[in-house]
C-alpha positions in Angstrom: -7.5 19.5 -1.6 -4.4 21.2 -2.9 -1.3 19.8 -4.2 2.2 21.8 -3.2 5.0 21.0 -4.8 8.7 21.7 -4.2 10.9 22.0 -7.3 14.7 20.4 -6.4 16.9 17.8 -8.3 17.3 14.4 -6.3 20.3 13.1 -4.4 22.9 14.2 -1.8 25.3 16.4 -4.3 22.1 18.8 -5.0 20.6 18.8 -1.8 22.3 22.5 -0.9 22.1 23.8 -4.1 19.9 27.2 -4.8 17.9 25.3 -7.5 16.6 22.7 -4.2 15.1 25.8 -2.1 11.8 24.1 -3.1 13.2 20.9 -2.0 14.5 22.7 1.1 10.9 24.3 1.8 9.1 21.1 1.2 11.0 19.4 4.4 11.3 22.7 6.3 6.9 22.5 5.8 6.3 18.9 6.5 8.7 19.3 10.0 7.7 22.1 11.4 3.7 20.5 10.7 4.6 17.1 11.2 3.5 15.5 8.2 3.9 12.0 8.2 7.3 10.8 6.4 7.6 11.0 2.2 6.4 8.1 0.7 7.6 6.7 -2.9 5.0 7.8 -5.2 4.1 9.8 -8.1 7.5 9.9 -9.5 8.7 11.6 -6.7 8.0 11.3 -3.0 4.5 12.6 -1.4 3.2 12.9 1.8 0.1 14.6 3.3 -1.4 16.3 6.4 -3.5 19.4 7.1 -3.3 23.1 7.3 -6.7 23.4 9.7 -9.5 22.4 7.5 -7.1 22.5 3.8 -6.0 18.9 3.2 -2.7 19.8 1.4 -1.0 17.0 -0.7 3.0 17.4 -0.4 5.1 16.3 -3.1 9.1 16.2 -4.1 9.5 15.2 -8.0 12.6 12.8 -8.2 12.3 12.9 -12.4 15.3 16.1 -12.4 14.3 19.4 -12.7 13.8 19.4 -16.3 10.9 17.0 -16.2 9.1 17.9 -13.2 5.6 18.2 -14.7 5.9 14.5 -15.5 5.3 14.0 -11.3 3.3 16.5 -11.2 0.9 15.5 -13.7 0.4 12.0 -11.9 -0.4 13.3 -9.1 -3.3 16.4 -10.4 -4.5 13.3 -12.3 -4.6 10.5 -9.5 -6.3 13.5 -7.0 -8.6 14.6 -10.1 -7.0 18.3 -9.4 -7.0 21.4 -11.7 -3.9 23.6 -11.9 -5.6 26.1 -10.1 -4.9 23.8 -7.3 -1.3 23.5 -7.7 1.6 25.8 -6.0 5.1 24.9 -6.5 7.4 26.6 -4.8 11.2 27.1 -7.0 14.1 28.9 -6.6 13.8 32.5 -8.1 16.9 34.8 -9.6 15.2 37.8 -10.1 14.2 38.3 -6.6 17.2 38.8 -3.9 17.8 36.6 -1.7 15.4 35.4 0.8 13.1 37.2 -0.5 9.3 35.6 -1.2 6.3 36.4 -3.6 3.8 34.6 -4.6 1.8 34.6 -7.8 -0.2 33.0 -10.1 0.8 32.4 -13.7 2.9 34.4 -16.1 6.1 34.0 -17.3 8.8 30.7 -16.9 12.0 33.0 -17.1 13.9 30.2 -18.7 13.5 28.0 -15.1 13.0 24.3 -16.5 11.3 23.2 -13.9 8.7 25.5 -15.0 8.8 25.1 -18.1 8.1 21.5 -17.4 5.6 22.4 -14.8 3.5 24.7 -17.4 3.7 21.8 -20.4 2.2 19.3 -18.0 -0.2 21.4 -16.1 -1.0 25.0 -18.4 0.4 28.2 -17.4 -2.1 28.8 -14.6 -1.0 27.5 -11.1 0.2 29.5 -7.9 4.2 29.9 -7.9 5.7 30.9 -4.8 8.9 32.7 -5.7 12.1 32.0 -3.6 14.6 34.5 -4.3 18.7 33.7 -4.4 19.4 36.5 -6.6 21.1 36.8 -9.6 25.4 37.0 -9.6 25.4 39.5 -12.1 26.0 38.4 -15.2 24.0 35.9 -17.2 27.4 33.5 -17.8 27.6 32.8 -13.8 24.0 32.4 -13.6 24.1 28.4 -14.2 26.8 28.1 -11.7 25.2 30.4 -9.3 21.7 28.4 -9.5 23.4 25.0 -9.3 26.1 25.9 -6.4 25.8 25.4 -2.8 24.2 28.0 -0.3 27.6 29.6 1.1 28.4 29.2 5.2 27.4 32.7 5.4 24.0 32.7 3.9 22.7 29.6 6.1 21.1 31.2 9.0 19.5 33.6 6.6 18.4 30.2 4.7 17.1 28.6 8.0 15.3 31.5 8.8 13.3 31.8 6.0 12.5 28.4 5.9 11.2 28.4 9.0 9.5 31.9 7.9 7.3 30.0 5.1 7.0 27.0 7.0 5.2 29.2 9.9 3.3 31.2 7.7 2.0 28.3 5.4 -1.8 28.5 6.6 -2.0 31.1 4.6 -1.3 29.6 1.6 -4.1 26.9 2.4 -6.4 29.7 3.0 -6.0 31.1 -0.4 -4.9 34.6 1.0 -1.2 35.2 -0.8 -0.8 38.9 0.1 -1.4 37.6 3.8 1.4 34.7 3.3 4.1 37.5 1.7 3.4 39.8 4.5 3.6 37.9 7.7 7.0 36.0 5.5 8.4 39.3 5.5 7.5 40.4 8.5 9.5 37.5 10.1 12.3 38.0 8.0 12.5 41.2 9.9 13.0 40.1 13.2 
């Protein structure tokens, strides 16, 4: 069993923002699969369905970015998981845009959510990186992470979604450099 978690802030003013992408590829994953609808639970909402023979467990924390691990903690304890058996999917400013990489551990780069994640779980879970690049300069970076996708960037945003979405299984199976590859290759066409 694995746990996947998107990292987002909850409620209609954030839904758009860059810091939901995890939000955003949550839904875009549990649609395109057809995971049964989010239930209340675990601080957050949680649902679960299958990748093949991976039972994946999906789950939104609703405690604010800043204390995602809380959620996440309840539900690696309720399932009895390790860290190794976390992914959480955030938003990313040191990758461009729509751009996706996955790895395991290593730094927080100041992201709360992670920072949250690692003080709940340990430093050692699988991170898939969502990239909305970074505007520059380190004083437009809070207003860059917590504005709205522009009109321009949304088919590039759909696209991707439906890019990880597609090429989830791969995550289930364990093979990342398969997952990046066939992401990318989508992103292509």
């Amino acid at each position: 069993m694995q746990l996947w978690v998107g990292l987002g802030n909850p409620g209609a003013e954030y839904a758009l923002h860059r810091h939901n992408v995890g939000f955003m590829a949550m839904d875009a994953l549990c649609e395109v699969h057809d995971f049964p609808d989010y239930k209340k639970k675990f601080l957050g909402w949680a649902t679960e369905g299958r990748f093949g023979s991976k039972k994946v467990i999906i789950l939104k924390p609703a405690t604010f970015m800043n204390k995602s691990g809380q959620a996440i903690g309840e539900a690696m304890r309720f399932y009895k998981l390790t860290e190794q058996d976390v992914t959480v999917f955030h938003d990313e400013l040191d990758l461009e845009p729509f751009k996706i990489k996955v790895k395991c551990g290593g730094g927080l780069a100041g992201h709360n959510g992670l920072k949250s994640t690692a003080a709940h779980l340990g430093p050692d879970f699988r991170r898939v990186r969502i990239g909305i690049g970074h505007p520059g300069h380190k004083d437009r970076v809070h207003g860059h992470v917590l504005g709205n996708y522009a009109k321009t960037e949304m088919d590039d945003l759909a696209h991707m979604l439906g890019a990880i979405a597609a090429e989830a299984h791969w995550l289930a199976e364990d093979n990342d450099p398969r997952f990046m590859s066939d992401v990318a290759l989508r992103m292509q066409e």
